[in-house]
C-alpha positions in Angstrom: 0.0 0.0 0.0 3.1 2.6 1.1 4.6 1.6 -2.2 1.1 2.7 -4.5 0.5 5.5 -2.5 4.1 6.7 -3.3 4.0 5.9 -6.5 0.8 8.0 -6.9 2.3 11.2 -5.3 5.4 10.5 -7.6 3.2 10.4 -10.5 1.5 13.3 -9.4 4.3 15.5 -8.7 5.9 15.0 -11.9 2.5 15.5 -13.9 2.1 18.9 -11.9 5.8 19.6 -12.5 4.7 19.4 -16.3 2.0 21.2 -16.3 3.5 24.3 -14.5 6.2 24.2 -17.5 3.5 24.3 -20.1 1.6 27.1 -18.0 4.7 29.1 -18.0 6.0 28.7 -22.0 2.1 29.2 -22.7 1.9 32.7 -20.6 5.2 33.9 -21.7 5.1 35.5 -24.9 1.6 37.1 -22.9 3.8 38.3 -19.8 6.8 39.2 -22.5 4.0 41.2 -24.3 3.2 43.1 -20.9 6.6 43.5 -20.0 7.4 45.4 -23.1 4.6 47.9 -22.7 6.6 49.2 -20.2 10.0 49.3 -21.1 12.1 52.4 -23.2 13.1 51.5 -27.0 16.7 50.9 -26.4 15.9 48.4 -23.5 13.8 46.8 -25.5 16.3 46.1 -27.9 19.2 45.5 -25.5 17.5 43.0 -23.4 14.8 41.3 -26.0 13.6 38.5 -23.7 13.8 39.7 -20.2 10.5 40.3 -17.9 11.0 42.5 -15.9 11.9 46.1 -17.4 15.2 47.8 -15.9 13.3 51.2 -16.3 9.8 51.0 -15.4 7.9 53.4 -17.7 4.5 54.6 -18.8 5.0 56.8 -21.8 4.6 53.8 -24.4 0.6 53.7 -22.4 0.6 57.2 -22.6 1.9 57.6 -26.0 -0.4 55.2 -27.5 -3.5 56.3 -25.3 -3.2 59.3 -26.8 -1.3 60.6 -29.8 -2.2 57.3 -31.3 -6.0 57.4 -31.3 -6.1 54.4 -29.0 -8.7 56.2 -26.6 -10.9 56.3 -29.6 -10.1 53.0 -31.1 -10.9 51.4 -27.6 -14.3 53.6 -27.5 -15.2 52.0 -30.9 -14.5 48.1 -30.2 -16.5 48.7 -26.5 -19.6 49.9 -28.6 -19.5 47.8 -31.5 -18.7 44.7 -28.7 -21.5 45.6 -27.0 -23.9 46.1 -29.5 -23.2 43.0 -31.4 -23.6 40.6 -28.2 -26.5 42.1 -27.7 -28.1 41.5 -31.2 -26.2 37.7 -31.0 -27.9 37.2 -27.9 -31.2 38.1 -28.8 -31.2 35.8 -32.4 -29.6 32.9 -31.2 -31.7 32.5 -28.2 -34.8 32.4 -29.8 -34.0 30.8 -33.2 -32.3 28.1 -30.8 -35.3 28.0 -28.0 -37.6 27.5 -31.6 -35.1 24.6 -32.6 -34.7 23.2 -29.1 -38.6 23.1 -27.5 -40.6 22.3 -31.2 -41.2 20.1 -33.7 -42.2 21.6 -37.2 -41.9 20.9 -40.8 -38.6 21.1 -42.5 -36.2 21.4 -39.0 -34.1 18.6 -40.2 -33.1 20.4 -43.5 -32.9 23.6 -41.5 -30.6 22.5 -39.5 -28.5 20.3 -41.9 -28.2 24.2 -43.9 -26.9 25.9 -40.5 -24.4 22.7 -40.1 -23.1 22.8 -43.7 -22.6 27.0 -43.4 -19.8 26.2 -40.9 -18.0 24.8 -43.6 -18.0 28.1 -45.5 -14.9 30.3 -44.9 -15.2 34.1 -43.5 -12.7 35.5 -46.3 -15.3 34.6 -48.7 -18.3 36.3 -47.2 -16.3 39.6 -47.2 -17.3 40.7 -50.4 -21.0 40.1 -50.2 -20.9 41.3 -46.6 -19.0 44.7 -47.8 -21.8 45.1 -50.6 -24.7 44.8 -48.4 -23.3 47.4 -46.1 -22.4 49.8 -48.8 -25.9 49.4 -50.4 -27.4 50.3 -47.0 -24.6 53.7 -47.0 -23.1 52.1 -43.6 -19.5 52.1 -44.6 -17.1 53.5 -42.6 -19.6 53.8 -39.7 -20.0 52.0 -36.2 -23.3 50.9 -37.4 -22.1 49.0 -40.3 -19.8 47.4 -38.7 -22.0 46.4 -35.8 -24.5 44.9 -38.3 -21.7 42.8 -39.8 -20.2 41.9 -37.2 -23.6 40.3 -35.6 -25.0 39.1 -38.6 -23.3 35.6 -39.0 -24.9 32.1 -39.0 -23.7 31.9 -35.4 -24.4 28.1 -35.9 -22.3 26.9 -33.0 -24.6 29.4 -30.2 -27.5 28.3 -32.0 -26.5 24.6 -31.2 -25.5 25.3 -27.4 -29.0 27.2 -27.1 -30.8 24.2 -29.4 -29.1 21.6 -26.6 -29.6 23.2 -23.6 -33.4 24.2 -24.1 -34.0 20.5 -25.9 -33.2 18.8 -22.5 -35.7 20.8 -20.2 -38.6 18.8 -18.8 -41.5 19.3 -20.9 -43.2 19.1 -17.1 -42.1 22.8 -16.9 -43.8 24.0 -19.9 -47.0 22.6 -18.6 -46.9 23.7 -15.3 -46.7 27.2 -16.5 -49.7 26.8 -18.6 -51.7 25.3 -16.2 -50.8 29.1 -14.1 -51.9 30.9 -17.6 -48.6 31.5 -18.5 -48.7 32.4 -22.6 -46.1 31.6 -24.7 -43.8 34.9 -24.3 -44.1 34.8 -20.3 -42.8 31.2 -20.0 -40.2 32.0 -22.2 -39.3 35.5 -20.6 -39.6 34.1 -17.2 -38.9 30.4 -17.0 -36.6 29.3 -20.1 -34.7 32.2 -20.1 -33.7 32.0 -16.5 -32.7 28.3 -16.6 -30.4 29.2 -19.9 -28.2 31.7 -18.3 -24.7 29.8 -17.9 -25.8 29.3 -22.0 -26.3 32.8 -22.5 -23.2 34.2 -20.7 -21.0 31.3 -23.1 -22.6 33.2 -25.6 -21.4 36.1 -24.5 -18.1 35.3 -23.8 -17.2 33.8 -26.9 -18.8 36.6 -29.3 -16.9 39.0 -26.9 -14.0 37.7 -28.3 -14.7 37.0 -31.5 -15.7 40.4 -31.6 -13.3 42.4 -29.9 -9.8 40.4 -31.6 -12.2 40.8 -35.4 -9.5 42.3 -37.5 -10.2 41.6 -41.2 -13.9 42.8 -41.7 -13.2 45.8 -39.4 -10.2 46.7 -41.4 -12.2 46.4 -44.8 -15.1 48.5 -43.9 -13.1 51.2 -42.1 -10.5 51.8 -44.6 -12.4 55.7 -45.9 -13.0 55.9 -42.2 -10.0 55.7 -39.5 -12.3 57.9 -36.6 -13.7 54.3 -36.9 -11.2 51.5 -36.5 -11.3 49.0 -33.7 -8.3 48.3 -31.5 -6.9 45.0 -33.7 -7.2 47.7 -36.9 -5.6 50.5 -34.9 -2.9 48.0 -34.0 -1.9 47.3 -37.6 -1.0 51.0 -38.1 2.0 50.9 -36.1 3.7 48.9 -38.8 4.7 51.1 -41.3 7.0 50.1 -44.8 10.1 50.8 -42.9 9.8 51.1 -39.3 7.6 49.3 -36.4 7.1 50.1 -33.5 7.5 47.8 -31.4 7.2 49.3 -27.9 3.9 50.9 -29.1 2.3 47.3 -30.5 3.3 45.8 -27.2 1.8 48.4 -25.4 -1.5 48.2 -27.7 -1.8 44.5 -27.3 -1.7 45.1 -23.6 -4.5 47.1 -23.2 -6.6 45.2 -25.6 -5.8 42.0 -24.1 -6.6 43.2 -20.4 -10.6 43.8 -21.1 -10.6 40.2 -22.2 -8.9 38.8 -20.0 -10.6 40.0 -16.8 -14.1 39.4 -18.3 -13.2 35.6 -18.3 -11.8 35.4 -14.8 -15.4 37.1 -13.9 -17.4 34.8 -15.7 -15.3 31.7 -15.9 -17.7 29.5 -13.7 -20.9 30.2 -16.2 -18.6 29.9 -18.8 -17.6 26.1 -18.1 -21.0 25.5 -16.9 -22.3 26.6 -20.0 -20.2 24.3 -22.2 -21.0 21.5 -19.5 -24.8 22.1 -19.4 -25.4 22.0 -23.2 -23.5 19.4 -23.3 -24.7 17.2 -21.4 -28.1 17.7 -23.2 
């Protein structure tokens, strides 16, 4: 017995010991990243790969924050973030309550379409996506890019919704409409309730998506730069000749942060989220 149960704390300190080396290599280049953000251009050169900055420094923040636009850039990806979960949200929760709860004619082929449009690749919904927006005169605006950036199949949240509400008792249903619920009120006040580790995933991951979108943003803002995102406004510190280095550190640092601390808030709904639907 003394022999398993040190061979079980042997195995268990050396599979620890591993996975604190693969947490470190995996955080450095973020840590490196941070690091930088605060160190002068000649001790960035000079010492390339250290973490902690000899001179401690916030003009690169500064700098960035605001000769660089960034202040703007970050107001821009907040709204259009915003906006867009909140238009995500509201489709995929109905179209995947809908999909989830009832039966009707042609679901199967409905959702065989929505499985096969994950297939498709985002460079070549661009161009049609660019055209509708420039029909409708959004171009260059917030509002154009909030409707493009929220107006995907969104086929994976409609699954986690379709799951999740598809393995609710159908006792609940007809409990509230024995109490006169109608069909809005249960779905306000019961099923929407009992999907919110679902609807936080939601939010989460189109946060993300979202917030790091760099192509489509960078198409439709090109006649526009009062209306670049953050990932955009990060691609203008590389010029033909120069970059700089100390300022593309210092705006992947304060893009990164937002994210970051929004998933140590929500992490628990998060994973209870992705375990919930499923388990449906």
């Amino acid at each position: 017995m003394k022999q398993t149960k040190s061979k079980k704390t042997v195995k268990t300190l050396i599979s620890h010991a591993v996975l604190i080396v693969i947490g470190v290599l995996w955080m450095y280049p973020f840590l490196w990243m941070a690091s930088a953000s605060f160190k002068t251009n000649d001790e960035f050169f000079a010492n390339r790969l250290s973490l902690i900055p000899e001179t401690f420094t916030l003009d690169n923040i500064i700098r960035i924050w605001t000769k660089a636009n960034f202040s703007t850039y970050f107001i821009n990806t907040v709204i259009v973030t915003i906006f867009s979960v909140i238009i995500v949200l509201v489709m995929t929760i109905t179209a995947g309550y809908a999909l989830g709860r009832y039966d009707f004619v042609g679901k199967k082929v409905l959702l065989s379409i929505f499985l096969a449009s994950i297939t498709i690749p985002l460079v070549s919904t661009i161009i049609p996506t660019y055209q509708v927006i420039r029909s409708a005169g959004l171009v260059g605006t917030r509002t154009g890019l909030i409707l493009a950036q929220s107006g995907g199949a969104h086929v994976i949240f409609l699954m986690l919704f379709s799951g999740y509400f598809q393995g609710i008792p159908n006792e609940l249903e007809d409990a509230a409409k024995v109490d006169g619920c109608s069909f809005f009120k249960t779905f306000w006040y019961i099923m929407m309730p009992l999907g919110k580790p679902i609807s936080i995933t939601v939010v989460i991951m189109q946060t993300i998506w979202t917030w790091n979108a760099f192509l489509l943003p960078l198409v439709l803002t090109l006649n526009n730069p009062s209306s670049r995102t953050l990932a955009v406004g990060l691609y203008a510190f590389k010029g033909e000749n120069t970059v700089d280095w100390t300022g593309i550190a210092a705006g992947g640092f304060i893009s990164v942060i937002p994210i970051i601390l929004l998933y140590i808030f929500l992490q628990k709904y998060f994973v209870d989220g992705i375990a919930g639907a499923v388990k449906s």
